[in-house]
KOLRO-598234 format. One line per field, with one value per residue (C-alpha): residue number from 0; residue in three letters; x negated, y, z. Coordinates in Angstrom, 3 decimals. Layout:
// residues N
nr <- [NUM  ...] $
rest <- [Ala  ...] $
u <- [X  ...] $
v <- [Y  ...] $
w <- [Z  ...] $
***
This chain:
// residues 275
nr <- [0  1  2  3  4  5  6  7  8  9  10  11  12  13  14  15  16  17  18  19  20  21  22  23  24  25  26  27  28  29  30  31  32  33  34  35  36  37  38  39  40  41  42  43  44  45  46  47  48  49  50  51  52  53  54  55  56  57  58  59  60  61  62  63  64  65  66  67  68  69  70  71  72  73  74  75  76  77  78  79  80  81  82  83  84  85  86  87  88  89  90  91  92  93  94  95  96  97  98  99  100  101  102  103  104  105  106  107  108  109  110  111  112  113  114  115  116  117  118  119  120  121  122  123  124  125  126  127  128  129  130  131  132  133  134  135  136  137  138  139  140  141  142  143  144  145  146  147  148  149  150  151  152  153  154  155  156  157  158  159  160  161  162  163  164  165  166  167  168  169  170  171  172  173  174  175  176  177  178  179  180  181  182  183  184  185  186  187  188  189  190  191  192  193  194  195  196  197  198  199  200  201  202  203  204  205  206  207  208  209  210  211  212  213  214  215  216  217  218  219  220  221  222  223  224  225  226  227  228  229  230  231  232  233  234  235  236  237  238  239  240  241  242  243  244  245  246  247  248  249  250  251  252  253  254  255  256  257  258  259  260  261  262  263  264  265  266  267  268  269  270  271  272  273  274] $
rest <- [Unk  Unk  Unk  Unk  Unk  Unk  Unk  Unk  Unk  Unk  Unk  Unk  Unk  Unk  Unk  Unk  Unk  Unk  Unk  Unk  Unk  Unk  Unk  Unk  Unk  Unk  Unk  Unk  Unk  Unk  Unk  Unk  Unk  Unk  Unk  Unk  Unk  Unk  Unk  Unk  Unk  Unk  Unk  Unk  Unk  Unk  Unk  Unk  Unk  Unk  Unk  Unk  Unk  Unk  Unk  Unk  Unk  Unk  Unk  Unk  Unk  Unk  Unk  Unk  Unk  Unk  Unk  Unk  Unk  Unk  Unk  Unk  Unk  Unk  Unk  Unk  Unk  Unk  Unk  Unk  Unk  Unk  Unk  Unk  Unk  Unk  Unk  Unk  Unk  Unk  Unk  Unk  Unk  Unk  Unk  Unk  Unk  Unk  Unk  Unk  Unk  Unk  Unk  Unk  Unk  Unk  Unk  Unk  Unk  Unk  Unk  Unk  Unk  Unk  Unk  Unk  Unk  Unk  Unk  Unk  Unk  Unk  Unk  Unk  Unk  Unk  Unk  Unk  Unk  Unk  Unk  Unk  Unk  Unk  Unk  Unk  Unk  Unk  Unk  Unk  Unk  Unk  Unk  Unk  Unk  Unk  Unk  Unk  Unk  Unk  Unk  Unk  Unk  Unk  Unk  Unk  Unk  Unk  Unk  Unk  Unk  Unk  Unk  Unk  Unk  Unk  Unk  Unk  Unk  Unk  Unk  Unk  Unk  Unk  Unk  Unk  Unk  Unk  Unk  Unk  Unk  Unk  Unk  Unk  Unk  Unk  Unk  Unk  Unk  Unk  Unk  Unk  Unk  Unk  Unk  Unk  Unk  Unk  Unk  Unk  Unk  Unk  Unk  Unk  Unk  Unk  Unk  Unk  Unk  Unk  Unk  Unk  Unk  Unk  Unk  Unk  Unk  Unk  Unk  Unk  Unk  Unk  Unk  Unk  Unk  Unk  Unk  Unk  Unk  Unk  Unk  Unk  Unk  Unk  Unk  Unk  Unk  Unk  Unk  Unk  Unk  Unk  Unk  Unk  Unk  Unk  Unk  Unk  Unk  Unk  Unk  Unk  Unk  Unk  Unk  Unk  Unk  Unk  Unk  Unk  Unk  Unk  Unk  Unk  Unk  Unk  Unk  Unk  Unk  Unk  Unk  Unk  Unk  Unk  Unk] $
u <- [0.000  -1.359  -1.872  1.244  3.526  2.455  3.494  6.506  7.523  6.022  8.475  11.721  10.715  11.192  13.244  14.881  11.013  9.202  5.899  2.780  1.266  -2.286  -0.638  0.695  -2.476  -4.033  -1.462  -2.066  -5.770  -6.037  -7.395  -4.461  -6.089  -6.124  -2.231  -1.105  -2.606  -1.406  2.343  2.165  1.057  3.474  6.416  6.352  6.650  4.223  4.383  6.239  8.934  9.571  10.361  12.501  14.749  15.132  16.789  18.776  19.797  20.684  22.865  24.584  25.528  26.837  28.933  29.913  32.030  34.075  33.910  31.263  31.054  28.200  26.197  25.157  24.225  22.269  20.177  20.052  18.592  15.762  17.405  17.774  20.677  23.856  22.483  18.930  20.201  22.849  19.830  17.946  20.905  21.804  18.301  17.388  21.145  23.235  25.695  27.040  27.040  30.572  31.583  29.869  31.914  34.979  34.618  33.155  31.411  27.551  27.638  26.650  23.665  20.184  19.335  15.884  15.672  13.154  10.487  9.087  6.132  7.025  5.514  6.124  3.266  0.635  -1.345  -4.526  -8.199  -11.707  -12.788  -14.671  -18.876  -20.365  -22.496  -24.191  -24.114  -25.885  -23.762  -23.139  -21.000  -17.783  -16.578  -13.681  -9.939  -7.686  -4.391  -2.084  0.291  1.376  1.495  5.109  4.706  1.210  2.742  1.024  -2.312  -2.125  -1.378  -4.137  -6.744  -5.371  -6.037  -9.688  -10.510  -10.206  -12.690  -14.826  -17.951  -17.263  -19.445  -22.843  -25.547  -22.680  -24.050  -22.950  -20.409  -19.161  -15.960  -14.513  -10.804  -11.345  -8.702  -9.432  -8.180  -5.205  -3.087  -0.744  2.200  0.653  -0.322  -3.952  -6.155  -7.042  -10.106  -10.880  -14.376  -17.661  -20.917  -22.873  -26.004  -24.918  -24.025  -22.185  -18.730  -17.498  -13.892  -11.092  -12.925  -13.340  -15.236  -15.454  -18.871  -18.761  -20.923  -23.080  -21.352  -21.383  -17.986  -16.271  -16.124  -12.732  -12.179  -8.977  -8.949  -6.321  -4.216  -3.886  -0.164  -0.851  -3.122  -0.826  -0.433  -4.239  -4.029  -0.713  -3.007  -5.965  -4.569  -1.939  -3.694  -7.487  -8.719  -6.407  -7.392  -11.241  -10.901  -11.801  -11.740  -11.495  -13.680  -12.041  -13.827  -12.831  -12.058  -12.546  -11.681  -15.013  -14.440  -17.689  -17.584  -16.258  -12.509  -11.226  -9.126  -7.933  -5.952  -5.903  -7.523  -11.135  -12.398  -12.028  -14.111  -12.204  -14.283  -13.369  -15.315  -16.189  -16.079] $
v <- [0.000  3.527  6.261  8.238  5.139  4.165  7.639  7.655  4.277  5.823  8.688  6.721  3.970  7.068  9.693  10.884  11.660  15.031  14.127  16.272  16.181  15.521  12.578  11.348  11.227  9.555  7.115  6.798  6.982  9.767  13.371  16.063  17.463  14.713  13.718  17.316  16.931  13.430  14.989  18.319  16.298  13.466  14.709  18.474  19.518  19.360  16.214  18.367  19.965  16.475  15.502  18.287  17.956  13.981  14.882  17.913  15.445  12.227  15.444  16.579  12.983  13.023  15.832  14.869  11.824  14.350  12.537  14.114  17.549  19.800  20.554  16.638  16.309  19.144  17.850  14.800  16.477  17.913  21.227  22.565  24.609  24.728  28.409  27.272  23.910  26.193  28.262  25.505  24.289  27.007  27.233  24.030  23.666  27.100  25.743  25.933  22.925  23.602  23.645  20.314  18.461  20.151  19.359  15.735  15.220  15.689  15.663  19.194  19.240  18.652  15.865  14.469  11.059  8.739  8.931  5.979  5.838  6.713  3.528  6.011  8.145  5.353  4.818  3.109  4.598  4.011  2.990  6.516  7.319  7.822  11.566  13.231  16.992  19.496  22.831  25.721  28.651  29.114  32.863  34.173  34.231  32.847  32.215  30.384  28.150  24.656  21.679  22.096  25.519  24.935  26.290  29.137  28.005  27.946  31.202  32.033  30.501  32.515  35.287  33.985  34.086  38.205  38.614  35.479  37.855  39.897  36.810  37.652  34.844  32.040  28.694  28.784  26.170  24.502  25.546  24.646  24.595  24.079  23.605  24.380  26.215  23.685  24.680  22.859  24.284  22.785  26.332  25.901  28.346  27.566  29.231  29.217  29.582  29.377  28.598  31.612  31.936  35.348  36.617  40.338  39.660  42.233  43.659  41.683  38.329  35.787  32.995  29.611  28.125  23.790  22.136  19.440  16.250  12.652  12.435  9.669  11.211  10.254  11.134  12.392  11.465  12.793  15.780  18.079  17.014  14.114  15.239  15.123  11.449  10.841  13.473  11.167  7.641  8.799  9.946  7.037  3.828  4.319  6.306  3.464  0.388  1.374  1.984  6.008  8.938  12.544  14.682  17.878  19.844  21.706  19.174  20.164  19.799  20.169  21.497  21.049  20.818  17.424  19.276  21.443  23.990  24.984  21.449  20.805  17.610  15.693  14.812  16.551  15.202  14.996  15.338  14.201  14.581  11.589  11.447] $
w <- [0.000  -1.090  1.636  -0.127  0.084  3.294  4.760  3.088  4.644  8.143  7.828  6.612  9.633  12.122  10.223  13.811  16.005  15.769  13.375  13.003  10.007  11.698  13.543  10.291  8.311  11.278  10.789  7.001  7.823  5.464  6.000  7.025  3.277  1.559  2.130  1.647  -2.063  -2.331  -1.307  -3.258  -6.556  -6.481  -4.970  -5.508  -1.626  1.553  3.696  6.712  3.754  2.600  6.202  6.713  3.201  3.575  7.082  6.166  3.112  5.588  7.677  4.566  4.034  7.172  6.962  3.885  6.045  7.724  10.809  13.341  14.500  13.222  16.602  17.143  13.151  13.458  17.141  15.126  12.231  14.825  14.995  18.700  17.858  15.352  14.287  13.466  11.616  9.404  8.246  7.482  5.038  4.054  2.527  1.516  -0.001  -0.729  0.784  4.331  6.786  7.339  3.643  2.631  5.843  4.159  0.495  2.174  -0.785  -1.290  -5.371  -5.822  -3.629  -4.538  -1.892  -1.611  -2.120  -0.856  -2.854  -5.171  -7.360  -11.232  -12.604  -16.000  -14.763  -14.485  -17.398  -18.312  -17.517  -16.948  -14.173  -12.640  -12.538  -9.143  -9.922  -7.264  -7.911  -5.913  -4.745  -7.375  -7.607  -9.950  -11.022  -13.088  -12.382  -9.764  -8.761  -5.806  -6.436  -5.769  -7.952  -8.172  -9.731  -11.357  -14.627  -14.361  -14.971  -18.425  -18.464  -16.182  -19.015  -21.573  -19.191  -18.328  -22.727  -22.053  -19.664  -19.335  -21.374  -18.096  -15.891  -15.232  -16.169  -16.758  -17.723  -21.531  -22.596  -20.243  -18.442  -14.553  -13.371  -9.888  -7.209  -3.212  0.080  0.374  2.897  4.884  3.493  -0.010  -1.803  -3.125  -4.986  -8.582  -10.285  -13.919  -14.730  -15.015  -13.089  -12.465  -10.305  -9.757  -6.608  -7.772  -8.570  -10.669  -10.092  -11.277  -10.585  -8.093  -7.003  -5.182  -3.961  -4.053  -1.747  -2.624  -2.767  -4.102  -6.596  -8.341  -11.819  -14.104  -17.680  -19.230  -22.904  -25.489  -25.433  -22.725  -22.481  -20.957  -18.407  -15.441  -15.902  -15.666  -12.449  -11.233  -11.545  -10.610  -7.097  -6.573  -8.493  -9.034  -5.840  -3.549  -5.865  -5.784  -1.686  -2.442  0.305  -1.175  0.502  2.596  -0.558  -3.678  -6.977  -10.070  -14.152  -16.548  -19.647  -22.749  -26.216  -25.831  -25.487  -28.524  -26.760  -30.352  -30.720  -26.799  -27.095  -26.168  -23.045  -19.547  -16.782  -13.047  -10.400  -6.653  -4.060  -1.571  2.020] $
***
């Protein structure tokens, strides 16, 4: 059983008890990192927001039976008071607590299932290359997001083309999407750039210094359309299968003149850092 799956069955075994999200990825014997990424790439929310929309979906379900009052849904639900629970989904919903046990039906809300591995998303790939790389520095653009809203990093390379002659000393031809400062909420930054010795950042850009680290290096192979797929299996097959920790340390895509951005297809190296 994969880290992901195995804290997903953690959480459905004891849906109703208060969880920590360190005490869960002790459980999974996973980093608090590590399963925040696993969470925010697979299923689109943080491990703590997943907890709190499968029970606020298991209350609407509830409610939707007509046959309980509100106040003992909601303790159930791990809300201390009817107030705080009808904020809660009112958010996660649009809809009032007291108009779902009315309609008693649950068809118009977007519940959160438990969540199951898309055997779609797995695919076929190499098995990865163990590099060691020593530390260097990446500078251009950046932007937070999460994986569920990572649409805007295209946009943010398209932005990058306009000023990447604006990096001092930038080692020519090769290019670095690198993702770091996860946070427990599951916003991350992501930098597009390039590796610069330089240590003036000119206004407009930033930066992100990697550490020195031993990585397990995977290829993506094909058009760039099919790159979350390669992300999806490399995080929930290979890493598992192969026994891999991530390191607590920015990853990163490598860009060379093995990937024709013109046609958005070639090769783009994944790196993950070990533990």
């Amino acid at each position: 059983m994969g880290v992901l799956e195995k804290a997903v069955w953690y959480l459905e075994l004891n849906i109703g008890r208060p969880f920590t999200l360190a005490e869960l990825a002790d459980l999974c014997g996973a980093s608090p990192w590590h399963l925040t990424r696993l969470f925010q790439t697979n299923v689109g929310l943080a491990p703590m927001s997943y907890l709190r929309a499968r029970r606020l979906t298991i209350a609407a379900e509830a409610l939707a039976k007509g046959d309980q009052d509100i106040l003992p849904i909601a303790l159930d639900a791990g809300y201390g008071s009817h107030e705080a629970f009808t904020r809660a989904f009112a958010g996660c919903f649009g809809m009032l607590p007291s108009a779902v046990r009315l309609a008693r039906t649950t068809c118009n809300l977007p519940l959160m299932e438990p969540w199951t591995m898309n055997k779609d998303m797995i695919i076929d790939i190499a098995a990865p290359e163990f590099r060691e790389r020593g530390a260097f520095r990446v500078m251009g653009l950046s932007t937070r997001c999460t994986f569920e809203t990572n649409s805007v990093i295209p946009k943010l390379w398209g932005e990058f083309d306009q000023h990447c002659n604006e990096i001092p000393s930038p080692v020519a031809g090769v290019y670095y999407g690198v993702c770091c400062d996860m946070e427990a909420d599951g916003h991350f930054r992501y930098v597009a750039g390039q590796a610069t010795t330089a240590t003036h950042v000119p206004d407009g850009l930033d930066t992100v210094d990697i550490p020195a680290s031993r990585y397990a290096v995977f290829k993506h192979v094909g058009h760039i359309s099919d790159f979350n797929k390669t992300v999806y299996t490399i995080w929930n097959k290979a890493l598992p299968d192969a026994g891999l920790t991530p390191a607590k340390a920015p990853d990163f895509e490598l860009y060379d003149e093995r990937y024709d951005p013109k046609t958005s297809s070639g090769t783009v190296e994944i790196w993950i850092p070990l533990a």
